[in-house]
N, C-alpha and C positions, 0 to 999 in steps of 0.2 A: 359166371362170377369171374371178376377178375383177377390176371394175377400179381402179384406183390410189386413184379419190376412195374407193370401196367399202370397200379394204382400211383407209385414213384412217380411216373413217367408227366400224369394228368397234376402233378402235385404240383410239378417245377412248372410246368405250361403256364398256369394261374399265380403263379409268383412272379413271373416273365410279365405276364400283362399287365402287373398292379406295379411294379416298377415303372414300365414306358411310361406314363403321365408325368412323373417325377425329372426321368430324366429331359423328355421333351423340355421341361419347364427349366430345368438350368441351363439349356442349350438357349433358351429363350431370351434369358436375363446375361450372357455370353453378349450379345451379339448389341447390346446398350454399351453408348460410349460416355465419356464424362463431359460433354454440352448438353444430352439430354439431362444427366440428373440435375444440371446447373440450372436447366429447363423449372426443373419440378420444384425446385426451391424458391424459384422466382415466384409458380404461380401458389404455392401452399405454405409459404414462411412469409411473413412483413417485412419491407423494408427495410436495413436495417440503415442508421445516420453514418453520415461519408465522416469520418475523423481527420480535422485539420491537422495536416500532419507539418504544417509549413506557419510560420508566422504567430502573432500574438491570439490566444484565444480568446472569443469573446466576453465583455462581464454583465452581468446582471444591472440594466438600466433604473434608478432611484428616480420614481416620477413623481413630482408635488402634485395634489389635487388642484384643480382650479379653483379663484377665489371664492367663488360661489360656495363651492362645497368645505370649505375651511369655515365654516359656520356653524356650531353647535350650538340649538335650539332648545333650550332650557325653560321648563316648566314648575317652578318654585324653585325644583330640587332635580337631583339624579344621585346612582347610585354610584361610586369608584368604577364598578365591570362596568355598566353603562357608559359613562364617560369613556374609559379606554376602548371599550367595543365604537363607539363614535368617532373617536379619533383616527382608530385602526394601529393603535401602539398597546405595549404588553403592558401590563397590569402590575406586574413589579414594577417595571418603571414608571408608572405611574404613582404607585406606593411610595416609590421613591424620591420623583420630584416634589411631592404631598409633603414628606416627613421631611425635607431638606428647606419648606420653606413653613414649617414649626406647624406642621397640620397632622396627626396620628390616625392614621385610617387604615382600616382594611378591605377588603373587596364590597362586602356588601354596605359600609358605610356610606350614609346619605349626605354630600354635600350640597351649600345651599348657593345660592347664582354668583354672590361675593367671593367664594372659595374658589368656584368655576372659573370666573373669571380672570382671576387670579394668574390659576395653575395654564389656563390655554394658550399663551401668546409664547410661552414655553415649547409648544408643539406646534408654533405657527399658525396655530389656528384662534378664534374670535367665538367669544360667547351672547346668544344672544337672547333676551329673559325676554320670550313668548304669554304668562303668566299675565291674565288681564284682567279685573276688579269688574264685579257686576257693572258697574257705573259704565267703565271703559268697555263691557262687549253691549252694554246699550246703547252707546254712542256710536259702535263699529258698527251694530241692526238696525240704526233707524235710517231712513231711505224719505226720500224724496225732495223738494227742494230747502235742503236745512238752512243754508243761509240768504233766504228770499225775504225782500223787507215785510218788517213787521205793519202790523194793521192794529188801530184800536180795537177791542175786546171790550164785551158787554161787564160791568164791575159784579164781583158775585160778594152779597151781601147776607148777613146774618143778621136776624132778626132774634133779638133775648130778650129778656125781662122776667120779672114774677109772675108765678101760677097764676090765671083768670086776670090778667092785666091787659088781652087785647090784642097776642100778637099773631094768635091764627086767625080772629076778623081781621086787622088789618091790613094781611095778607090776602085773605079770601075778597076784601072789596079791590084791592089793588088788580088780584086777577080775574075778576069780577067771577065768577065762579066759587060755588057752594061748597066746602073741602071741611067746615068746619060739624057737619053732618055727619061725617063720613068717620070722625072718631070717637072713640070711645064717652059719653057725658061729656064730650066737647072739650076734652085733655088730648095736647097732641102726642100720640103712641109714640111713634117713629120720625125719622129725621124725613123731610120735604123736602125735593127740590124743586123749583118751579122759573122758566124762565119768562119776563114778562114783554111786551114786547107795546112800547109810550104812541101817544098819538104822533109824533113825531119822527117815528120809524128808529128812535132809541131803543136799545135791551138793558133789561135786568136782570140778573138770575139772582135769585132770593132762595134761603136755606131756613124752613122753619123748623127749629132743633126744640127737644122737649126739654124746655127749662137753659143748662148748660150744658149739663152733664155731656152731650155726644161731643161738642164743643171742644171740652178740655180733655175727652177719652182720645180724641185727635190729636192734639194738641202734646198731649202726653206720648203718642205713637209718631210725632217730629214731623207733623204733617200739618199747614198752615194752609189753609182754601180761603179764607177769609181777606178780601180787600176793608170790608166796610161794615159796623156793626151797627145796627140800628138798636140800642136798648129804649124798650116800649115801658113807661110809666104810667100807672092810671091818675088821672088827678086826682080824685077823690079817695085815693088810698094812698098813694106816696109814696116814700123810698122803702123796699122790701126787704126781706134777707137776699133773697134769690136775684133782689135789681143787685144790692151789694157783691152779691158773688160774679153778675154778669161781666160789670164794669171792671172788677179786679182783673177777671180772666181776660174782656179784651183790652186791659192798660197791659196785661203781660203776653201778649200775643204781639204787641206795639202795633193797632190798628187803630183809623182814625172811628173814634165815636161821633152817632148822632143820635142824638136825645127827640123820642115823638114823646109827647106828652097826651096819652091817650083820654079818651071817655072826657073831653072840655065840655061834654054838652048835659051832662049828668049834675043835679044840684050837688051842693056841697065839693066842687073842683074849684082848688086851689094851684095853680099855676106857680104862682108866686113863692108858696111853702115847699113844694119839689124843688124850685132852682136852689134853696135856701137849704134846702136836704143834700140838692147833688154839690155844693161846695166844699161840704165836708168830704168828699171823695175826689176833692181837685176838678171836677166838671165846675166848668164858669159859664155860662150864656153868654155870647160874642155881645147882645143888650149889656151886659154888667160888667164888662169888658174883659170878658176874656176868647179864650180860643172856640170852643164848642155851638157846632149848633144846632139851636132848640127849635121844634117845629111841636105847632101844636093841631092836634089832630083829632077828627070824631070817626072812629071806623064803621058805626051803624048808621052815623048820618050822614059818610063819607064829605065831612069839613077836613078842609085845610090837606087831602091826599097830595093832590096835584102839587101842590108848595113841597111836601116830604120829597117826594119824587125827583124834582129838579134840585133839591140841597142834595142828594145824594149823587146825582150826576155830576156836582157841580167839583163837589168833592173827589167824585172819579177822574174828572177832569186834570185835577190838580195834582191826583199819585202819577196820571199817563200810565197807562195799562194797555200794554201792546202784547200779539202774540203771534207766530209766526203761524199762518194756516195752511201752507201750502209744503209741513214737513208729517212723518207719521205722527199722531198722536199720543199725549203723557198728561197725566194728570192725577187725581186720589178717587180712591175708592169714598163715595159719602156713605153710601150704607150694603150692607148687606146679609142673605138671609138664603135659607134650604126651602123652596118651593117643592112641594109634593108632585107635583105633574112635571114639572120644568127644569126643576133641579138643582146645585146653586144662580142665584143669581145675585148680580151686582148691580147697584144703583151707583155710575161714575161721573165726575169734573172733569170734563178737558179744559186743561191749563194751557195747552199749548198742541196745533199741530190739530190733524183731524183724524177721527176711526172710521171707517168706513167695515160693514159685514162682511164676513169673510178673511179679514184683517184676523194674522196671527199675533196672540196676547200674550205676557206675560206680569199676569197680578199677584206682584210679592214674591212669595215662594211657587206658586201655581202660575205653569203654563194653559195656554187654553185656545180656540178659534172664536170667533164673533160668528154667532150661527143667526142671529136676533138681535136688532136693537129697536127699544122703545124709547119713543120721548117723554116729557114730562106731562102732557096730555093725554097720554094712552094710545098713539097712534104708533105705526111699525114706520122704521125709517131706516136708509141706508149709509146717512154720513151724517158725525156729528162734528164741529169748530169746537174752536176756544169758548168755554163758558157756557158751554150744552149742558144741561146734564139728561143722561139719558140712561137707560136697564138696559142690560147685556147678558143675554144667556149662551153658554158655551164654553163654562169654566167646569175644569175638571174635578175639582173640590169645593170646598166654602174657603171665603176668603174676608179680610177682617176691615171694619171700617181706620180709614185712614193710611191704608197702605197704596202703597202708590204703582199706578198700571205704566204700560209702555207698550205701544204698535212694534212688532219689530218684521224684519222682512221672509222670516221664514219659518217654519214649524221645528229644525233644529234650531236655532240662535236663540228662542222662546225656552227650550227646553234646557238648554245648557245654561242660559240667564238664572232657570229655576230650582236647579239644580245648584248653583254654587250659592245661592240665598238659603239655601235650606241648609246646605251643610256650616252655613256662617250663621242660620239662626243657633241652629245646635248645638256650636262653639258657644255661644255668647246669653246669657241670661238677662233679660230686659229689665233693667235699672230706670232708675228717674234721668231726666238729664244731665243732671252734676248732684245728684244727691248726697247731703253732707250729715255730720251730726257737727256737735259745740267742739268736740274733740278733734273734726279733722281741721277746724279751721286754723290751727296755730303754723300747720303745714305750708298753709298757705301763706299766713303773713311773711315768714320766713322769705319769701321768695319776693318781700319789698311791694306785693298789692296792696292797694287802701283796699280795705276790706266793707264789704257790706253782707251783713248776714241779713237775707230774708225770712220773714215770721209770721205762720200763719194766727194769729191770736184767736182764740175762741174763750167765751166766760161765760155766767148762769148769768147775770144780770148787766143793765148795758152799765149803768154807776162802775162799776170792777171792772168792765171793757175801756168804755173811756180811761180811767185812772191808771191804768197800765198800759195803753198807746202812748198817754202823754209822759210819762214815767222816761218808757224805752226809748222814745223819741229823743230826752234828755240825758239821757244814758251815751251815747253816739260820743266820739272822740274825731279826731283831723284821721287819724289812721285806721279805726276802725267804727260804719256805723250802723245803724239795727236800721231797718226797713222793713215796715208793718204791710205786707203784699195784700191780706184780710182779712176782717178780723169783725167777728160778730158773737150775738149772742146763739145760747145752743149748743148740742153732743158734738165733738169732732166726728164727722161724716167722712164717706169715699172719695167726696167733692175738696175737702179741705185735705188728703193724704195728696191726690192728683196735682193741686195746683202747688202747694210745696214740692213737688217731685219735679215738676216740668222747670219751676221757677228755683231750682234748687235751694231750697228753703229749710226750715225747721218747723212744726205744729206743736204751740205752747197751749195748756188748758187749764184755766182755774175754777176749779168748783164741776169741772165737765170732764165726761170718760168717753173714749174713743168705741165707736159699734165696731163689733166683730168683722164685716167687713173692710171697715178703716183698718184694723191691726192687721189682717190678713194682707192687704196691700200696701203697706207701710213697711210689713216683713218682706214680700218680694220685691218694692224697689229703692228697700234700704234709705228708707226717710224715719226722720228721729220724732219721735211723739214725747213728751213730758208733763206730765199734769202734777197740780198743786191745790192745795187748800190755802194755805197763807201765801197774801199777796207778795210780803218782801219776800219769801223766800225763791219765788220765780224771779225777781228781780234781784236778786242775791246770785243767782244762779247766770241767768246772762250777764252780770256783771262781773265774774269770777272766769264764764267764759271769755269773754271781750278782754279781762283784763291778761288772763294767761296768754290773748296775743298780741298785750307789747312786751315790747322788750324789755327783762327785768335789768334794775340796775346792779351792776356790781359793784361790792363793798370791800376794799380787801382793809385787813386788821395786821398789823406788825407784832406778833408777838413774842420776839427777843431777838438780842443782838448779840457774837459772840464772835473774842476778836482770834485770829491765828497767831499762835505762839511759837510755833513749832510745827515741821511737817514729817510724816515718816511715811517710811515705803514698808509696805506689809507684802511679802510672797505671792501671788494667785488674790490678791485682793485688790492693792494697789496703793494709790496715797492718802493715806491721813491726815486730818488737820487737828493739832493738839491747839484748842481754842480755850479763852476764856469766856467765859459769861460776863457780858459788860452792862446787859440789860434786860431786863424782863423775863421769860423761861424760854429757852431753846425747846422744843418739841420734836418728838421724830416723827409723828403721825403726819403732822402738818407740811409746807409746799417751804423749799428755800431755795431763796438765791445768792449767789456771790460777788461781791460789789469787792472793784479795785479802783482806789482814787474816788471813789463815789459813782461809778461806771458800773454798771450790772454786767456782768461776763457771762454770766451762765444760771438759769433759773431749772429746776429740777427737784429729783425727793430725797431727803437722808436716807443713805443706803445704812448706816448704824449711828447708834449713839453710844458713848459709853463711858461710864466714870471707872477708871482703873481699869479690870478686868472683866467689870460686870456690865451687862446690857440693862440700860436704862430708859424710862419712856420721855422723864424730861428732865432739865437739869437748870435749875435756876440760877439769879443773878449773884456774883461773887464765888461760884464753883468752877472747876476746868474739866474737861471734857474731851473726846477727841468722836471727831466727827466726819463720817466718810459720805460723799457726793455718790451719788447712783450712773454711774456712764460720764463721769467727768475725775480726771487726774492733774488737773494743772494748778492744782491750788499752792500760793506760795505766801510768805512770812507776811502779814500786815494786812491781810485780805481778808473783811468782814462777812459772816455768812447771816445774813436774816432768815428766819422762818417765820410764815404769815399765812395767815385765810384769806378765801376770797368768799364772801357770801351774796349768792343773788337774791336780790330782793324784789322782789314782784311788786309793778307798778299797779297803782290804783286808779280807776276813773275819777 
């Protein structure tokens, strides 16, 4: 065991050795000079910036953008932070320059391209409204050679007239082909397009529509396909409701009529009693000298085709109907429908330009690709011209007759087309094309048009129809006059709300009530319907309209005269005229003026009347009175004040 100094001794040894690392190590950091640590801060610290200790210190360079980008790209609108995030200026001051030049905004306030443009030449910079109307980004998509000359175009032609009067045989023999089979008891269902194609290497494209009705559904949706209308007449039966309706709709479509006078081979046709029918609707036979021309025709014995054919060409001739074929494709939708295998599909008119499959579409509101096209014969084909009409499957929805399609060059430009149609149908609620009622037209006169109000007539017997065409007829004035657009026997129908709506008109009915269909589309495109039992009273009624829009005359009435006698000045009120009564009664209710030397100085209303101290309503001839002007103090001794009426008096026809 050891002893005590021993254990001392081993204690200090091992405190001796747990020093020497320690000291070694400050003899270590001893023998470092001040370059090396200048060393270590070079390689472990960042550089730090040399400080100009001599001369002007540098400033902060103010660099303008180039002109390029001094352009601010506006789409309707933007918002105040948008605008200032654009410009790269602060937003107070923009606030600022805004409320300086009477504009009150705040950050998220929407300004519109006028305001923009306004506030940006302020900050050096130029606004520029990017913002382009369906029309204008269909003109920026359509490709190809858009201003290559024009080429004549085959005329596309409607074919109308009354129920069973011949005009799908005489279609069916023109395209020599059996179609009349194919419908229903030989009624045509659906709209036809068919193009024909003459011994002479001329085209036709012919549209047989069932009755009008798709006709004016078009027509009403602002889409006009029609060059040329053939209304079909049977001789042996004569002028119909539905020949009446055909004619009215194509006199207001403004397209040239040609009159076939069908079944001449059938006993009992009368030629001669149809021309004598169609002059009461202004058709003449160029024979009897007027403008129209008459062809007369057998469709089952195929007489007098050939003759129809070339008046129609002759007449195409004469519109010159050209069409550019060598740009994309545009034209209307003629029909269309939800096929169970295929999908929607569209039966379309190219009016202009050609579609070729595979061609990106945009029909209406609906984008779509041409994945199929069929002709009017049933065969599959790859490009259709001016005046094809042909089926196209590859639309993404249904899409509606009479709306109108367009080639464009890519699958966005189609979709961005159909997109801003949709969100501008949704704004807007589909109206007649000037649909009025008797009320709006005073609006109108006002603004100095001769006025013609058109009217569709309808009566229970024709005696009451005639008698009130020629009535209204005579009713007409130099400034405003009634124009009968149709007018038959029978219930106001869908056909009579349409053509009032398209022709902006009014539908009058005596003795006849609108079908639930008619009132339902009469309520959405705001056309006026009126029905009557007594005949004057409908003519009472237009005449009371017509007459509220001339101008009433005015009447004015003098009723008293009162001379100044005296003037006084009242505190807070002003000047008084102490007058006498020299004629008739002074009124205060009524309108006065004040005449000096016989000069009217000032017309205006008694601000008081009063005998004495009392207020008074009127103050008759040989009483005195004092009488204060309303916003006029210049009255002085000798100055006559009249009060008078004016009455309008409503002119009569």
């Amino acid at each position: 065991m050891p002893t005590p100094a021993e254990s001392y001794e081993e204690e200090r040894r091992r405190e001796e050795k747990k020093k020497k690392p320690a000291a070694a190590k400050e003899e270590e950091v001893q023998i470092f000079n001040a370059a090396d640590f200048r060393k270590r801060e070079v390689i472990f610290q960042p550089k730090k910036k040399k400080v100009a200790l001599r001369g002007e210190t540098k400033k902060t360079q103010i660099t303008t953008p180039k002109a390029s980008k001094r352009i601010i790209k506006v789409e309707k609108a933007m918002s105040v932070n948008e605008l200032a995030m654009a410009m790269g200026v602060k937003v107070s001051l923009l606030i600022k320059t805004l409320m300086n030049n009477g504009v009150t905004a705040n950050i998220n306030t929407a300004l519109d391209f006028d305001t923009i443009s306004l506030i940006t030449p302020e900050f050096n910079f130029e606004a520029e409204n990017i913002y382009l109307t369906p029309e204008q980004m269909i003109d920026a998509a359509a490709f190809g050679e858009l201003k290559a000359e024009s080429i004549v175009r085959a005329p596309v032609v409607t074919v109308m007239g009354h129920v069973d009067h011949g005009k799908t045989s005489l279609l069916d023999t023109i395209r020599k082909a059996n179609v009349v089979a194919k419908e229903a008891g030989g009624i045509t269902q659906h709209i036809g397009a068919y193009k024909v194609k003459l011994d002479d290497g001329k085209e036709i494209t012919f549209l047989d529509t069932p009755g009008h009705e798709a006709f004016t559904q078009m027509r009403a949706r602002g889409a006009n396909v029609t060059d040329i209308a053939i209304i079909v007449v049977a001789a042996d039966d004569g002028v119909m409701p539905q020949t009446a309706e055909a004619i009215n709709h194509a006199k207001a479509a403004q397209v040239p009529i040609v009159i076939a006078i069908n079944k001449i081979d059938k006993p009992g046709a009368n030629v001669d009693r149809i021309k004598q029918q169609l002059t009461e609707y202004e058709i003449v036979s160029e024979a009897w000298g007027g403008s129209n021309i008459f062809c007369e025709v057998s469709a089952t014995k195929k007489i007098g085709i050939k003759e129809l054919l070339e008046q129609v060409l002759l007449v195409a001739e004469v519109e010159d109907l050209k069409a550019n074929a060598q740009r994309s494709g545009t034209g209307i939708v003629i029909e269309a429908r939800l096929d169970k295998g295929r999908g929607p599909v569209a039966t379309l008119l190219v009016q202009d330009g050609t579609i070729r499959t595979g061609d990106n579409i945009v029909v209406g509101s609906v984008a779509g690709r041409v994945r199929a096209m069929i002709n009017d014969r049933g065969e599959q084909t790859n490009a259709a011209g001016p005046s094809d009409p042909v089926e196209i499957i590859g639309l993404s929805e249904s899409v509606f007759a009479g709306d109108r399609f367009d080639v464009v060059k890519d699958e966005s430009a189609a979709r961005a087309i159909a997109e801003v149609r949709k969100k501008d149908a949704e704004k807007s609620v589909p109206t007649g094309k000037d649909a009025v009622t008797l009320e709006d037209l005073f609006a109108k006169i006002q603004k100095g048009k001769v006025l013609e109000l058109n009217v569709v007539l309808k009566a229970d017997v024709t005696g009451s129809l005639e008698a009130l065409r020629g009535m209204l007829e005579k009713a007409g004035t130099d400034e405003v006059k009634v124009k009968t657009i149709h007018s038959h026997v029978g219930g106001i129908s869908e056909s009579d709300v349409l053509l009032a709506s398209t022709s902006g008109g009014v539908v009058l009915g005596f003795n006849v009530r609108p079908d639930t269909k008619a009132l339902q589309i009469a309520k959405e495109r705001n056309v006026e319907i009126k029905t009557y039992t007594i005949i004057y009273e409908l003519l009472d009624d237009v005449k009371k309209a017509m007459g509220g829009l001339l101008k009433p005359t005015l009447k004015e009435t003098v009723t008293g005269r009162a001379e100044v006698r005296e003037v006084f000045t009242v505190p807070k009120v002003g000047n008084i005229a102490g007058c006498s009564v020299v004629d008739g009664k002074v009124t205060r209710s009524y309108q006065c003026r004040l005449l000096r030397d016989g000069t009217i100085i000032y017309t205006g209303k008694p601000s008081s009347l009063k005998r004495f101290k009392d207020d008074v309503r009127e103050v008759a001839s040989g009483f005195e009175c004092g009488i204060g002007i309303e916003n006029f103090n210049d009255i002085k001794v000798g100055d006559i004040i009249e009060t008078f009426t004016v009455e309008e008096i409503a002119r009569k026809l």
